[in-house]
MIMI-553236 format. One record per residue: x, y, z of N, C-alpha, C in turn; chain; residue number from 1. Coordinates in Angstrom, 1 decimal, always signed. Layout:
{neast: X | nnorth: Y | nup: Z | caeast: X | canorth: Y | caup: Z | ceast: X | cnorth: Y | cup: Z | unit: A | pos: NUM}
...
This chain:
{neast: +257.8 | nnorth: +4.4 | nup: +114.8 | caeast: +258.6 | canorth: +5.5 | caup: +115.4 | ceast: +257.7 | cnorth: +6.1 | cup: +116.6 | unit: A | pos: 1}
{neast: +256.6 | nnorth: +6.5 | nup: +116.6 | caeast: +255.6 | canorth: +6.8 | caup: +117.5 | ceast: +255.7 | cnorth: +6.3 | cup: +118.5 | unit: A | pos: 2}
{neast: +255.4 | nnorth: +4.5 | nup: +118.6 | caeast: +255.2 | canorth: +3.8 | caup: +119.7 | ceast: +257.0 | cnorth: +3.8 | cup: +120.3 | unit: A | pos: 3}
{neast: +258.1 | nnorth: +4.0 | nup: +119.6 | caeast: +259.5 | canorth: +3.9 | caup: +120.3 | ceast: +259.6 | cnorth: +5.4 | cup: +121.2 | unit: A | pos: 4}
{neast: +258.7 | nnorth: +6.2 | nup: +120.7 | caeast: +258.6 | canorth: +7.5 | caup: +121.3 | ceast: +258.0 | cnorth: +7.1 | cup: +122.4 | unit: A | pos: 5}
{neast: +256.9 | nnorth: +6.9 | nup: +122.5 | caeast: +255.6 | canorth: +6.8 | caup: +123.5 | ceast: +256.7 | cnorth: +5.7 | cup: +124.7 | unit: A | pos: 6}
{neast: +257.6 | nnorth: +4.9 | nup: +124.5 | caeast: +257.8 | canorth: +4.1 | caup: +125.1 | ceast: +259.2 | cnorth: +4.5 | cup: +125.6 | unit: A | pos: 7}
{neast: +259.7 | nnorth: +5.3 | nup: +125.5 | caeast: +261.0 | canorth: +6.2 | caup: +126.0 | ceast: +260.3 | cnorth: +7.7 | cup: +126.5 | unit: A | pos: 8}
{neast: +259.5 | nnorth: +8.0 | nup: +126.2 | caeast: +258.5 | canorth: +9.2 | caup: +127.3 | ceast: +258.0 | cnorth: +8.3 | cup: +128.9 | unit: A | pos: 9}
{neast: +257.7 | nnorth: +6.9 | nup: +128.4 | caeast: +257.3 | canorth: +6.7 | caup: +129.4 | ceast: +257.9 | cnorth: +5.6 | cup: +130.4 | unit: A | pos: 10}
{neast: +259.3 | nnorth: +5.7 | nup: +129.9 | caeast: +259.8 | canorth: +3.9 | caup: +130.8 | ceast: +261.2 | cnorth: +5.2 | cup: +131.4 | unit: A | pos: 11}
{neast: +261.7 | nnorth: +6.4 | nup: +130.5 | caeast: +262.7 | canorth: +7.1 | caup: +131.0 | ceast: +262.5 | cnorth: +7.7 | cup: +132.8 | unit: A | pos: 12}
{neast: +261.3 | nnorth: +8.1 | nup: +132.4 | caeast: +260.7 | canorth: +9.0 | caup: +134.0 | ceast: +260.6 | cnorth: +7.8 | cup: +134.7 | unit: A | pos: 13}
{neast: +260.2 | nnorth: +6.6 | nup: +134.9 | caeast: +259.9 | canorth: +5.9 | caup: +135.6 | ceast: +261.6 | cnorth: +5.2 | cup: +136.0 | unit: A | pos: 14}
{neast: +262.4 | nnorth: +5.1 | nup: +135.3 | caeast: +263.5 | canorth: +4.6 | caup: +135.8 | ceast: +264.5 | cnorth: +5.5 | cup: +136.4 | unit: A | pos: 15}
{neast: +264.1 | nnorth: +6.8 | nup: +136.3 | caeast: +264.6 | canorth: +8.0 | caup: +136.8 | ceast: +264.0 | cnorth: +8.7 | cup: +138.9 | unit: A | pos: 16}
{neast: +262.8 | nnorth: +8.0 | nup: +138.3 | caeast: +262.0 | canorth: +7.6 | caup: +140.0 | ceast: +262.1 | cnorth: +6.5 | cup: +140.4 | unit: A | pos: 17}
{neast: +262.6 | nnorth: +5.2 | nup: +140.0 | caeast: +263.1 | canorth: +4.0 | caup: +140.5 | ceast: +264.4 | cnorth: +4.7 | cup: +141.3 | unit: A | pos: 18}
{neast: +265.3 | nnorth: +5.4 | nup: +140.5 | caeast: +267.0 | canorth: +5.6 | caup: +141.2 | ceast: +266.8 | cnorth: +6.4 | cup: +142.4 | unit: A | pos: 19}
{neast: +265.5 | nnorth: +7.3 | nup: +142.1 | caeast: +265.4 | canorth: +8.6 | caup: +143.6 | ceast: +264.9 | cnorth: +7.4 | cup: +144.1 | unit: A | pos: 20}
{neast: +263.7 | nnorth: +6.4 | nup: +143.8 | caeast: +263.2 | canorth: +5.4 | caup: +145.2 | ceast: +264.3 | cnorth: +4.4 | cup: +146.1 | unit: A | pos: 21}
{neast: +265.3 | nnorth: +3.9 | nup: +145.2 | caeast: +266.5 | canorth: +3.3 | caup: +145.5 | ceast: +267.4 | cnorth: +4.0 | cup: +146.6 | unit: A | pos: 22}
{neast: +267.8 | nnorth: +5.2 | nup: +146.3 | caeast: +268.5 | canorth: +6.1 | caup: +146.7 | ceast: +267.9 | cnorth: +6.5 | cup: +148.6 | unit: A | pos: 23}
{neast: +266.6 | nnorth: +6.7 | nup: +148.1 | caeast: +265.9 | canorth: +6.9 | caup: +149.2 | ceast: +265.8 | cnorth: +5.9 | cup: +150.2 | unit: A | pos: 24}
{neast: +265.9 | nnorth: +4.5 | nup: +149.9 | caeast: +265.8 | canorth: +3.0 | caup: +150.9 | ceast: +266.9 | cnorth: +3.0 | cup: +151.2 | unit: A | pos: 25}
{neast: +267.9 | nnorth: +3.1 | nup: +150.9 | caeast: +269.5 | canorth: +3.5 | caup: +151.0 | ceast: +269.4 | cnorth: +4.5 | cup: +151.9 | unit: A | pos: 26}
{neast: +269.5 | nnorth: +5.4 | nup: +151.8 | caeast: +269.1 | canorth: +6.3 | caup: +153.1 | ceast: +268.5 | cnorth: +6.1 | cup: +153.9 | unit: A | pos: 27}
{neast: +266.9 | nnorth: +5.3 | nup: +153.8 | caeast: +266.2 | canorth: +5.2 | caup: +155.2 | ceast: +267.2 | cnorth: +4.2 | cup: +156.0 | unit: A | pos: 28}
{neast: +268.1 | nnorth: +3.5 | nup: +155.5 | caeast: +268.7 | canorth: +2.3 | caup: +156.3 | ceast: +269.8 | cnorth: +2.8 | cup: +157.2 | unit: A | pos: 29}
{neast: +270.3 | nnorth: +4.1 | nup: +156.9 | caeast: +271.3 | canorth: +5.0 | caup: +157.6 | ceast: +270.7 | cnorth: +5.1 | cup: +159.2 | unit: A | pos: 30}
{neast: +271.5 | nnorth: +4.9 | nup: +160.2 | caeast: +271.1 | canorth: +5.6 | caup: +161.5 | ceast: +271.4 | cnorth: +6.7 | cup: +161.7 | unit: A | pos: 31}
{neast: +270.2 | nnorth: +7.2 | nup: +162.6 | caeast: +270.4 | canorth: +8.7 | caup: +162.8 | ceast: +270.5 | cnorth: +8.8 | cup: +164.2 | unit: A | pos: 32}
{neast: +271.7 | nnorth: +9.9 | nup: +163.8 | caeast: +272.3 | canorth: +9.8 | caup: +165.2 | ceast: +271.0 | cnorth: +9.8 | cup: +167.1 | unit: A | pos: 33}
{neast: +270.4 | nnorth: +10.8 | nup: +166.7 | caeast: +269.5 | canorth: +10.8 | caup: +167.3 | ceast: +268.2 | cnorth: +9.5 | cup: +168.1 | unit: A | pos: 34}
{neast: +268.7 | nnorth: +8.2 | nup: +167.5 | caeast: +268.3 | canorth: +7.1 | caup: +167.7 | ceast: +268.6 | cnorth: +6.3 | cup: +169.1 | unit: A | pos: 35}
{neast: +267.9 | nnorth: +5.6 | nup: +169.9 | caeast: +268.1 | canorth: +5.3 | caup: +171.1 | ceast: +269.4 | cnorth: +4.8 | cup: +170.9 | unit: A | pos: 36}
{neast: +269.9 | nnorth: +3.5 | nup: +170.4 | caeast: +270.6 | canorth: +3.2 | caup: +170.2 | ceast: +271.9 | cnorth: +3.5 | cup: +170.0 | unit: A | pos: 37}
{neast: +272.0 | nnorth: +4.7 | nup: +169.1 | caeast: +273.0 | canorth: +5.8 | caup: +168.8 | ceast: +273.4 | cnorth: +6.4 | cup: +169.7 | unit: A | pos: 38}
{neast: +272.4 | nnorth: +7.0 | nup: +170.4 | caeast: +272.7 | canorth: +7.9 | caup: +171.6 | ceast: +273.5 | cnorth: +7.2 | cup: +172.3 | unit: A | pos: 39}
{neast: +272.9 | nnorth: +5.8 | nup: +173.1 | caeast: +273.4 | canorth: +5.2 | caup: +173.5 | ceast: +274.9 | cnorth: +4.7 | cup: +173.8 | unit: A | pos: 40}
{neast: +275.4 | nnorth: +4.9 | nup: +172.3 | caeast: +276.9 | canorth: +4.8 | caup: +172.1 | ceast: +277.4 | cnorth: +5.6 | cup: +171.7 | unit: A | pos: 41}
{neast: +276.9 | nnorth: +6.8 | nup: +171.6 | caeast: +277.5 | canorth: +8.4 | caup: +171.4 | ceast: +278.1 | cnorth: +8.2 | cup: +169.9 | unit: A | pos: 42}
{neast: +277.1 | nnorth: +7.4 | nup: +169.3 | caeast: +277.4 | canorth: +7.3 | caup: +167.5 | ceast: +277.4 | cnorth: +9.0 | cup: +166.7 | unit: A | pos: 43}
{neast: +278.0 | nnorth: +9.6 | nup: +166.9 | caeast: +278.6 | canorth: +10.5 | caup: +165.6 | ceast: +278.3 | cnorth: +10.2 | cup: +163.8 | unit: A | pos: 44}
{neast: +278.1 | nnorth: +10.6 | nup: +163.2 | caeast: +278.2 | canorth: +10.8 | caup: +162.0 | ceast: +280.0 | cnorth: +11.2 | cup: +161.6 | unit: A | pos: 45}
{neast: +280.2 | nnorth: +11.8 | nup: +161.9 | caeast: +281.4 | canorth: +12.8 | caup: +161.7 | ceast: +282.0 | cnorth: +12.8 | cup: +162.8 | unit: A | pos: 46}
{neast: +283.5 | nnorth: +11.7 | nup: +163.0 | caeast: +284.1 | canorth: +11.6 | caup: +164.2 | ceast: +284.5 | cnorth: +13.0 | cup: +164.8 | unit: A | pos: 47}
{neast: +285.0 | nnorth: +13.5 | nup: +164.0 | caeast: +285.8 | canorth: +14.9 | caup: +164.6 | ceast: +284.7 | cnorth: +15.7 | cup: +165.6 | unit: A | pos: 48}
{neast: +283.2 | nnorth: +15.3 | nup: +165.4 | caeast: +282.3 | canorth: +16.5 | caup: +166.5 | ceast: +282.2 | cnorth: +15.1 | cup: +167.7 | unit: A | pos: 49}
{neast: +282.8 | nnorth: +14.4 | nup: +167.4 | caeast: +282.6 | canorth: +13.9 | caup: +168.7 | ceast: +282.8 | cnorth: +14.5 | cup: +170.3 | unit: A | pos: 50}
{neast: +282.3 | nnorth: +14.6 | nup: +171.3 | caeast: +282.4 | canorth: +15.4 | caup: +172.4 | ceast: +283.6 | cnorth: +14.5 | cup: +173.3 | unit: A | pos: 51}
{neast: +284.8 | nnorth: +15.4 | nup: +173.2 | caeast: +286.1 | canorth: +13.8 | caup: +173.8 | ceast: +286.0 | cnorth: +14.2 | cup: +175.1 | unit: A | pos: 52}
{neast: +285.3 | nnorth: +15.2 | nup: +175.9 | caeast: +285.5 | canorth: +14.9 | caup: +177.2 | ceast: +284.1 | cnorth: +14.0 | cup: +178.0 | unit: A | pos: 53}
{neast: +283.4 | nnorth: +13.9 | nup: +177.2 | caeast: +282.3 | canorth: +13.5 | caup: +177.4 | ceast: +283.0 | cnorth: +11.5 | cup: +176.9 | unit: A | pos: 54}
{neast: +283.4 | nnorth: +11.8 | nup: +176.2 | caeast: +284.0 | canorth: +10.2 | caup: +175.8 | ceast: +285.6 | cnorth: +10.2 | cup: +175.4 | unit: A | pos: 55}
{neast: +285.8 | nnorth: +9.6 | nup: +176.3 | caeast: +287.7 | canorth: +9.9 | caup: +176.1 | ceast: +288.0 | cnorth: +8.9 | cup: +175.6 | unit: A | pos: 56}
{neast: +287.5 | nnorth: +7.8 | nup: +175.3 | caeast: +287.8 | canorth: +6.8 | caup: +174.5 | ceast: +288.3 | cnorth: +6.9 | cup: +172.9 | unit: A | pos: 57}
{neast: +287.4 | nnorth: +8.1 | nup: +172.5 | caeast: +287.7 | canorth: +8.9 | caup: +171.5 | ceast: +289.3 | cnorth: +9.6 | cup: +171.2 | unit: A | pos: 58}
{neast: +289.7 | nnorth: +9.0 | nup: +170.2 | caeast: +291.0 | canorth: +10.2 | caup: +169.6 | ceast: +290.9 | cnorth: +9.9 | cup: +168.1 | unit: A | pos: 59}
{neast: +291.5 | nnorth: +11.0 | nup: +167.6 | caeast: +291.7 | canorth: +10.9 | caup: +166.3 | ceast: +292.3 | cnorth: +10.2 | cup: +165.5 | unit: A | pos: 60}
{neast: +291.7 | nnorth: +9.5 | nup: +164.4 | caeast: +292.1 | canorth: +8.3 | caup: +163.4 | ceast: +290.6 | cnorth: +7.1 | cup: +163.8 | unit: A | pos: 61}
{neast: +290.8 | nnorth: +7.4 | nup: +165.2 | caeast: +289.4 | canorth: +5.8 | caup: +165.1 | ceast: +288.1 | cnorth: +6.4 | cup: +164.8 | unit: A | pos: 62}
{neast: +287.7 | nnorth: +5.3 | nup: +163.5 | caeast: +286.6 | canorth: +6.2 | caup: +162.9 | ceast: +285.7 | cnorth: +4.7 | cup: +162.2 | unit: A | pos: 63}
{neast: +284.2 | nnorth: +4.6 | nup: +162.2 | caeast: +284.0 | canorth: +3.5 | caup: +161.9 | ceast: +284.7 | cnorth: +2.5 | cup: +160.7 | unit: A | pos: 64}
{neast: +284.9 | nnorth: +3.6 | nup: +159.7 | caeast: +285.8 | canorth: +2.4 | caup: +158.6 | ceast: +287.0 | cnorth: +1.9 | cup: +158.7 | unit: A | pos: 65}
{neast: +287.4 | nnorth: +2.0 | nup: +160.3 | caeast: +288.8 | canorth: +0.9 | caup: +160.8 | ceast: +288.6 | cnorth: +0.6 | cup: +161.7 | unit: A | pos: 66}
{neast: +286.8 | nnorth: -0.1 | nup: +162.5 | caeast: +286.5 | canorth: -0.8 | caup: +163.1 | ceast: +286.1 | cnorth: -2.1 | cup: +162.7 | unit: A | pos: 67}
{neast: +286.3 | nnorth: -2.8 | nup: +163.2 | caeast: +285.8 | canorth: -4.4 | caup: +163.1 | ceast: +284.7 | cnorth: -4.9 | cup: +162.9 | unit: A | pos: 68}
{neast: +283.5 | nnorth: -3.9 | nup: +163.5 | caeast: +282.2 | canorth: -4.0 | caup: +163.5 | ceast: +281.7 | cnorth: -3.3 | cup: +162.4 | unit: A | pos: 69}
{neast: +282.4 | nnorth: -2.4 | nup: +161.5 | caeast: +281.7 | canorth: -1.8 | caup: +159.9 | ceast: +281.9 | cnorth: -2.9 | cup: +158.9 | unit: A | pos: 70}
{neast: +280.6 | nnorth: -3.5 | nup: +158.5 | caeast: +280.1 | canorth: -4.6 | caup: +157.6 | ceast: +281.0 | cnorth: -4.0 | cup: +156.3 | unit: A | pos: 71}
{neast: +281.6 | nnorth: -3.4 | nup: +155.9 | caeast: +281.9 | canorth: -2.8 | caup: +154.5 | ceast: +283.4 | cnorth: -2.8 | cup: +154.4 | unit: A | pos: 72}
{neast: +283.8 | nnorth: -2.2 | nup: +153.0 | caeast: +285.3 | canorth: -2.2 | caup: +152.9 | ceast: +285.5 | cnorth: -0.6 | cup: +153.7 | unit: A | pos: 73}
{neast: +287.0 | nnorth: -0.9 | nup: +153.5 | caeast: +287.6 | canorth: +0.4 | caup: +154.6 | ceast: +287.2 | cnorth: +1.8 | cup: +153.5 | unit: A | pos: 74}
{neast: +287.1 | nnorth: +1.6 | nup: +152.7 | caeast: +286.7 | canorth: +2.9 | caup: +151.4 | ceast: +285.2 | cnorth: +2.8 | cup: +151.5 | unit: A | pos: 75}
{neast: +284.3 | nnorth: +1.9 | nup: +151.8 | caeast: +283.2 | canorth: +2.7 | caup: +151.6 | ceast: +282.5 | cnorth: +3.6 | cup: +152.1 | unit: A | pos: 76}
{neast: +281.6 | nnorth: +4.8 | nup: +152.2 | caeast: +280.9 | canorth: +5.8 | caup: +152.7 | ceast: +280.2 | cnorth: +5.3 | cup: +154.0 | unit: A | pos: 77}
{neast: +279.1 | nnorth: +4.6 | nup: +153.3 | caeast: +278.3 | canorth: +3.6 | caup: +154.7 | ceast: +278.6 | cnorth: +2.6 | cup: +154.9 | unit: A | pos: 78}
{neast: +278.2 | nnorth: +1.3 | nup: +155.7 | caeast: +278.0 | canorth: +0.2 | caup: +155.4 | ceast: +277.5 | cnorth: -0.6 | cup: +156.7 | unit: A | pos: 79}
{neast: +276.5 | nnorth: -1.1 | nup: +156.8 | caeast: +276.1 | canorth: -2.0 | caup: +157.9 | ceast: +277.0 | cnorth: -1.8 | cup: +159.3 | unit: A | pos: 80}
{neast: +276.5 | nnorth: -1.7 | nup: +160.2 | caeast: +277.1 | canorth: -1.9 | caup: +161.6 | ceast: +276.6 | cnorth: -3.2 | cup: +163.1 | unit: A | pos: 81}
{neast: +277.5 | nnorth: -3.9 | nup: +163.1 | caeast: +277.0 | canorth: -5.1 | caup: +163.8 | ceast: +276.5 | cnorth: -4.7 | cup: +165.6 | unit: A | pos: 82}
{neast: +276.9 | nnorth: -3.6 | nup: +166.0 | caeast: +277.0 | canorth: -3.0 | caup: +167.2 | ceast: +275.6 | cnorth: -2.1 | cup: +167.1 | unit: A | pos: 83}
{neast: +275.1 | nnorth: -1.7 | nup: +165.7 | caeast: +273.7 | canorth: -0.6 | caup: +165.6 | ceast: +272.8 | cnorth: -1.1 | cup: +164.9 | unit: A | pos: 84}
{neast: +272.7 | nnorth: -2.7 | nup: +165.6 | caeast: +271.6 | canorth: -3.5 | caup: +164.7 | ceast: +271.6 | cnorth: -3.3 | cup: +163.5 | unit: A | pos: 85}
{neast: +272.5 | nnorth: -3.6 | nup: +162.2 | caeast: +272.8 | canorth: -4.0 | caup: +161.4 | ceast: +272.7 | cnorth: -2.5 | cup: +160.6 | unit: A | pos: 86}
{neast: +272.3 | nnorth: -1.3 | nup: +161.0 | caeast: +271.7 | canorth: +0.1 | caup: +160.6 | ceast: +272.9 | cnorth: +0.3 | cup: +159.9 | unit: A | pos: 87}
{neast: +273.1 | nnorth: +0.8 | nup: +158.8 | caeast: +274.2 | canorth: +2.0 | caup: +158.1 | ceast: +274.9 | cnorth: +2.9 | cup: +159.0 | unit: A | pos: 88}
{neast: +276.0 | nnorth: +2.8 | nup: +159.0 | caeast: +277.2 | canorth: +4.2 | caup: +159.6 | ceast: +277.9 | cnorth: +4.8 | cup: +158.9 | unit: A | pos: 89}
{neast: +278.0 | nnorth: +5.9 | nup: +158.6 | caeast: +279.1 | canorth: +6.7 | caup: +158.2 | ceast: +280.2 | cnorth: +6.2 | cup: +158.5 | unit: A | pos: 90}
{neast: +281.7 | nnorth: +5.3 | nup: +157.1 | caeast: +282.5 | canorth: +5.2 | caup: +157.7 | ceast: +283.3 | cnorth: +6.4 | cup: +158.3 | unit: A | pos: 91}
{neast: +282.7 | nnorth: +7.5 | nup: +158.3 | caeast: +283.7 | canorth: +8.5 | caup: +159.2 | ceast: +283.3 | cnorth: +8.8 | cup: +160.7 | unit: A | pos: 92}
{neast: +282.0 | nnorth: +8.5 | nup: +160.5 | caeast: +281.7 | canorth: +8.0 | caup: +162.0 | ceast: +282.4 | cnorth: +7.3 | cup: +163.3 | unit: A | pos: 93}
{neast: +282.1 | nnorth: +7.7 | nup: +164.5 | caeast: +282.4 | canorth: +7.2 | caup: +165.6 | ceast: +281.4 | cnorth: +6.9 | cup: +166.6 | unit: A | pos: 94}
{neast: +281.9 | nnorth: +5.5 | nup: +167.7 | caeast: +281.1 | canorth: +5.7 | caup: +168.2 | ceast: +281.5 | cnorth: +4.7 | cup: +169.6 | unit: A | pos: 95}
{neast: +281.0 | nnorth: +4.6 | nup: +171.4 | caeast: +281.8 | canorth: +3.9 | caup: +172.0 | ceast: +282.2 | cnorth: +2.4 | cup: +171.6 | unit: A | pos: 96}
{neast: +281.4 | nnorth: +1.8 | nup: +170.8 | caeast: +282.0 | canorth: +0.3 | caup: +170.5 | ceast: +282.8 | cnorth: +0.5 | cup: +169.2 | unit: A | pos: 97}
{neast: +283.5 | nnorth: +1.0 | nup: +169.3 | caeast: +284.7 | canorth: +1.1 | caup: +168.1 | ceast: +285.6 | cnorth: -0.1 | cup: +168.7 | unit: A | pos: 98}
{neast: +286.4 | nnorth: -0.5 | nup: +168.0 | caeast: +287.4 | canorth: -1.5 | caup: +168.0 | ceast: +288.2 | cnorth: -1.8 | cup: +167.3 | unit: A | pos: 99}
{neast: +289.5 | nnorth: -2.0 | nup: +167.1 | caeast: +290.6 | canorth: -1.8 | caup: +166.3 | ceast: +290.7 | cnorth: -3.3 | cup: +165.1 | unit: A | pos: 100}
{neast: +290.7 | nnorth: -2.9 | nup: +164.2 | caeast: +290.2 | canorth: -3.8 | caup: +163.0 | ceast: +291.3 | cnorth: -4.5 | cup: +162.7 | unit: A | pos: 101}
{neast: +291.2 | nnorth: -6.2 | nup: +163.1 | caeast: +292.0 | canorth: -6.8 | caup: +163.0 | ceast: +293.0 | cnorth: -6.6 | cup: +161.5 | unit: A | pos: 102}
């Protein structure tokens, strides 16, 4: 009983700081907006602050998860972008290389 104790005190915390370290790589992979790259294409996080007179290419509905270039399904949150060096986007994101998802 002891050693099943000693061995659930000590494997629970550790796989509890595996999911924060996980979580955390997963995040580092996200671009931030503030990134040359991003800038570059006036990548948003959140299409709706996008600046439309600054980019009129912009209207509402085109948002990375119904671009062509979001690596992911149309439901997921992030997913790879072939336009931001493979970096994570918000699919609610926007950005100038959007393009309409065959």
């Amino acid at each position: 009983m002891n050693s099943r104790r000693q061995f659930l005190i000590h494997t629970i915390p550790a796989a509890l700081s595996l999911g924060v370290a996980l979580k955390a790589s997963a995040q580092a992979n996200h671009i931030d907006e503030n990134a040359p790259a991003a800038t570059a294409l006036g990548y948003k996080h959140d299409a709706s602050k996008v600046d439309t007179k600054k980019y009129p290419a912009y209207a509402a509905g085109k948002n990375c998860s119904n671009c062509m270039l979001f690596q992911g399904k149309p439901a997921d949150a992030w997913a790879n972008c072939a336009a931001l060096g493979g970096k994570q986007v918000n699919g609610k994101g926007w950005c100038m290389a959007w393009a309409k998802k065959a």
